[in-house]
VOSEVO-91360 format. One record per residue (C-alpha): residue in one letter; x, y, z. Coordinates in steps of 0.1 Angstrom, whole numbers, padded with zeros to 4 digits, always signed. Layout:
N
aXYZ...
This chain:
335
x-0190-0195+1017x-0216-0214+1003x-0207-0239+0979x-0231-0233+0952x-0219-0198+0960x-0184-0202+0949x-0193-0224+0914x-0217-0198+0905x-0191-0169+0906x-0165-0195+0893x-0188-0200+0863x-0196-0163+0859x-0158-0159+0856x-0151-0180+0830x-0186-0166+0815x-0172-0133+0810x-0135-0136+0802x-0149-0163+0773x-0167-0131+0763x-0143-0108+0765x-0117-0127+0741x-0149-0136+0719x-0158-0094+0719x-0120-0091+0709x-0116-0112+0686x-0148-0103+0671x-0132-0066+0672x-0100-0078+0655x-0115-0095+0628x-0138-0064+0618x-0108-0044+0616x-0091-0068+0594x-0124-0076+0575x-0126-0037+0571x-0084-0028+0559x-0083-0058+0538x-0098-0056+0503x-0089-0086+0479x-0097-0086+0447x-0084-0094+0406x-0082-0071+0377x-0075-0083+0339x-0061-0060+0317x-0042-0059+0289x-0007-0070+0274x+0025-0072+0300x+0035-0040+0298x+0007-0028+0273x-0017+0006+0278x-0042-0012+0293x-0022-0035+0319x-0012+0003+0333x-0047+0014+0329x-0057-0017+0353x-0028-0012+0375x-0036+0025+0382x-0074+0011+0391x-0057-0013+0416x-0032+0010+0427x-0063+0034+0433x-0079+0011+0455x-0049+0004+0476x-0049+0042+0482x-0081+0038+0497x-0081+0005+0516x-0051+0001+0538x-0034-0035+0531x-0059-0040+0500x-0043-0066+0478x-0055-0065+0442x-0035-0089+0415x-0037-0075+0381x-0032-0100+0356x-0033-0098+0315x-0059-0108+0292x-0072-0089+0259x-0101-0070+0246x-0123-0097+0237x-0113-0123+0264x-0118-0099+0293x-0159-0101+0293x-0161-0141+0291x-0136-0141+0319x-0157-0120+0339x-0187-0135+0327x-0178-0172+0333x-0167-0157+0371x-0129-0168+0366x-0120-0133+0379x-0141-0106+0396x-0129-0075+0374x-0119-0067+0337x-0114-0037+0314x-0131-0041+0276x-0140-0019+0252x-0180-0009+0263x-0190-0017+0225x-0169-0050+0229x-0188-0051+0265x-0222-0052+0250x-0215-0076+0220x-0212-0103+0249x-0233-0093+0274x-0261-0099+0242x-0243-0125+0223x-0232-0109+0195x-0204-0111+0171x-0173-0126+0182x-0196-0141+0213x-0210-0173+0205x-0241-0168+0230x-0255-0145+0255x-0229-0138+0285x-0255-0117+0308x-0236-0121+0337x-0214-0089+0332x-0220-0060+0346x-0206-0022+0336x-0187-0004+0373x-0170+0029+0358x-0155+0045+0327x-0118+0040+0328x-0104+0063+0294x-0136+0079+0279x-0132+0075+0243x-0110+0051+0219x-0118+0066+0185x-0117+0045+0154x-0087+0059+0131x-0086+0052+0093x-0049+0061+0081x-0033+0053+0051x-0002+0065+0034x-0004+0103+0024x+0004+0093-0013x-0027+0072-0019x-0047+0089-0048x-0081+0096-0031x-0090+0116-0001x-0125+0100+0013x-0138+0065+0014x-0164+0076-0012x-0134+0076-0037x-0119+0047-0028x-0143+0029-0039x-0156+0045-0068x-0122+0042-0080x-0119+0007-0069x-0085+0010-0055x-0065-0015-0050x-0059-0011-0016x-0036-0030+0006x-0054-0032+0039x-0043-0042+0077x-0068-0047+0097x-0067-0060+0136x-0067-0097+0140x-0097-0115+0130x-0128-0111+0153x-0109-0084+0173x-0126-0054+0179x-0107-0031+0157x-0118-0058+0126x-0149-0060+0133x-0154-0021+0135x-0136-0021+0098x-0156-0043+0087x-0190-0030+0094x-0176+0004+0080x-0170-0012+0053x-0203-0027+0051x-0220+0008+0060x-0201+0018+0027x-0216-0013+0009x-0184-0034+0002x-0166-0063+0017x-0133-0074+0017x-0143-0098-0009x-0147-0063-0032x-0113-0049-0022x-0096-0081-0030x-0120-0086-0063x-0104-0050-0069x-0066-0062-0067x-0062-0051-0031x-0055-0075-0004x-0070-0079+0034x-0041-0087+0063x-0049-0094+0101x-0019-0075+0115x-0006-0056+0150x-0010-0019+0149x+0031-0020+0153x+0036-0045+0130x+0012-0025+0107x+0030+0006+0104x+0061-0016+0096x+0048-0032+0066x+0031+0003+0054x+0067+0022+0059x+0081-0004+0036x+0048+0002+0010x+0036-0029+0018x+0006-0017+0029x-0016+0013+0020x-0040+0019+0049x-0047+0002+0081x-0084+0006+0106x-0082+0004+0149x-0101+0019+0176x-0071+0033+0202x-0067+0065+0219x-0063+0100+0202x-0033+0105+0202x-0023+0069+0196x+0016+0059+0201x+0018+0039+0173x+0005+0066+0149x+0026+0096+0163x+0061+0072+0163x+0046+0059+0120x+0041+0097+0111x+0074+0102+0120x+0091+0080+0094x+0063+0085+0069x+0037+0112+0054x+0004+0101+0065x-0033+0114+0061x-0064+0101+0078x-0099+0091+0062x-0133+0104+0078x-0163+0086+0078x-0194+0101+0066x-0230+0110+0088x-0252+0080+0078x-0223+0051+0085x-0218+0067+0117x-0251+0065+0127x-0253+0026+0112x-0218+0014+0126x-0232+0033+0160x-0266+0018+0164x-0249-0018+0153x-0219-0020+0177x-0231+0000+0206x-0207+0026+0196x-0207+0066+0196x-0205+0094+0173x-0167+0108+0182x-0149+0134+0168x-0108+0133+0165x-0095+0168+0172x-0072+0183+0147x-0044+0190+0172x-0039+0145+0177x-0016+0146+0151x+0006+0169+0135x-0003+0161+0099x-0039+0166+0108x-0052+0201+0092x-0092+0198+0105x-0114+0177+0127x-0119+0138+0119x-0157+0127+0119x-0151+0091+0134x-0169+0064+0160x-0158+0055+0189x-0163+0035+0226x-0152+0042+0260x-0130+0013+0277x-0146+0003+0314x-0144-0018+0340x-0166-0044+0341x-0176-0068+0372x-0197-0101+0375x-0229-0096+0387x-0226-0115+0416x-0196-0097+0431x-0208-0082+0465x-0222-0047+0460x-0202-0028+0489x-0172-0040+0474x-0184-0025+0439x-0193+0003+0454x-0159+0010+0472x-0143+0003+0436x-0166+0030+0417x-0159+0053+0453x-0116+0043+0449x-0118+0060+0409x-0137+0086+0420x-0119+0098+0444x-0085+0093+0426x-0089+0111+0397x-0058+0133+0403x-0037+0103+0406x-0045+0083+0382x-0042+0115+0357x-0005+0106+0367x-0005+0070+0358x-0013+0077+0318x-0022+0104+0298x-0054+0084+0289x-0067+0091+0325x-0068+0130+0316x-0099+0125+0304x-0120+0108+0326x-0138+0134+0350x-0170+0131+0369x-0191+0139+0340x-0178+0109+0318x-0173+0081+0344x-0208+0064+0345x-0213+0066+0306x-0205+0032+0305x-0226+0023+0275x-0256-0004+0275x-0242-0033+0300x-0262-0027+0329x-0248-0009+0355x-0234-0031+0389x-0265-0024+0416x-0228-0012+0442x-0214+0013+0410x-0255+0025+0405x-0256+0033+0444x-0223+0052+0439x-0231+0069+0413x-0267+0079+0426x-0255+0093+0457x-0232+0116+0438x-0263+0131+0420x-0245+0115+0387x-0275+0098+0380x-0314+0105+0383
């Protein structure tokens, strides 16, 4: 055989085995690229409501994506959106009012963080809850101040979201804390827990938080005390909801048992956020994962019972992630 012959198939040989393992390995790595879905959630607390609510999101995705691995680590309210903003992890859960405040640099945000992006509604509504001990001598916030009570108030640490909901109420109203205090009352930045404590013991009258309805904390407090709650009236809704980013919400009268009628209140749905420049078919397969777990996650927290395919893209005024609007578009959810 001819020399040239022999090289030439020896050559095509080689050509095409190379190929093969190149075609395989090719294969292999799609398949691995496909299964494997890495990614970081921050929550809430160690074993806080909102470190399950991120957990069920990762657990959700797992359910989805054979051999995804998704951390889920803690982090707070107000932290969450400037680490997501600043890119130190892909994912968080906020408030969306708390959301907003530093997507457009507003109070506590020192400057714009416009970065964030809003993926999905994770528990629809946190309603703000004014309760104060059932023995107080007025009934509505309009004769608490006319009176000029004294109150002893709690409020969530400073520049948390829960204070800074109290205090534009209270502003809405036209006082400050400077009044209550000018009035012989008293302002404390104080847990919810730690709250309850101090109002069980009448060292505090009345405390202000956005949480769930039912809340934990209120349920296990009206248990070893009589309690009532405060409404708040049209026009401060509409101010504290134009202000904060917040909605009109109602508290239903069955939340607690010492409720006798509805509760005119605000409130703001917690979400998951992303940074902008996380790749859109992974956001996509996030928004697709919730979507398409809604029965478990129901499972995970009571919280969950709640979020439904009429809810989940209401995420307030962040703009949307361009992989959750792509979702959410094929679904019909949005125009």
């Amino acid at each position: 055989m001819n020399k040239t012959i022999v090289i030439a198939i020896i050559f095509g040989f080689v050509f095409l085995t190379a190929c093969e393992k190149d075609n395989e390995q090719e294969a292999k790595g799609a398949v691995q690229s496909e299964a494997t879905f890495h990614t970081t959630i921050v929550g809430g607390r160690v074993g806080g409501a909102w470190s399950v609510f991120a957990e069920g999101i990762a657990e959700s995705i797992r359910r989805e994506h054979e051999g995804a691995i998704i951390t889920v680590e803690p982090g707070g309210i107000v932290e969450n959106p400037l680490t997501v903003a600043t890119g130190t992890v892909p994912y968080g859960l906020s408030y969306a009012m708390t959301s907003y405040a530093a997507y457009s640099g507003d109070e506590p945000y020192d400057q714009p963080y416009e970065d964030i992006r809003s993926v999905s509604v994770v528990i629809p509504a946190n309603y703000y809850q004014f309760i104060v001990a059932a023995d107080v001598y007025y009934d509505s916030f309009e004769e608490m101040i006319k009176q000029k009570a004294p109150i002893r108030l709690a409020v969530d640490q400073k520049g948390a979201a829960g204070e800074i909901i109290t205090r534009n109420i209270l502003e809405a109203y036209g006082i400050s804390y400077g009044d209550i205090i000018s009035w012989g009352g008293s302002i404390d930045y104080l847990s919810g827990s730690k709250t309850f404590e101090m109002m069980a013991d009448n060292r505090i009258d009345a405390s202000g938080d956005a949480v769930s309805a039912p809340s934990s904390d209120i349920i296990e407090a009206s248990t070893l005390m009589r309690l009532k709650m405060l409404e708040l009236n049209g026009k401060v809704i509409e101010r504290v909801s134009e202000k904060l980013g917040m909605d009109a919400g109602t508290i239903n009268a069955t939340a607690y048992p010492f409720l006798e009628e509805d509760v005119a209140t605000v409130s703001t749905p917690a979400i998951l956020i992303a940074h902008k420049d996380v790749p859109e078919e992974d956001v996509y397969q996030m928004t697709k994962a919730i979507y398409e777990n809604f029965d478990y996650l129901r499972t995970v927290h009571k919280e969950f019972n709640s979020l439904s395919e009429d809810n989940m893209m209401k995420v307030g005024n962040v703009p949307l992630h361009p992989g959750a609007e792509k979702f959410f578009r094929e679904k019909g959810m949005l125009p």
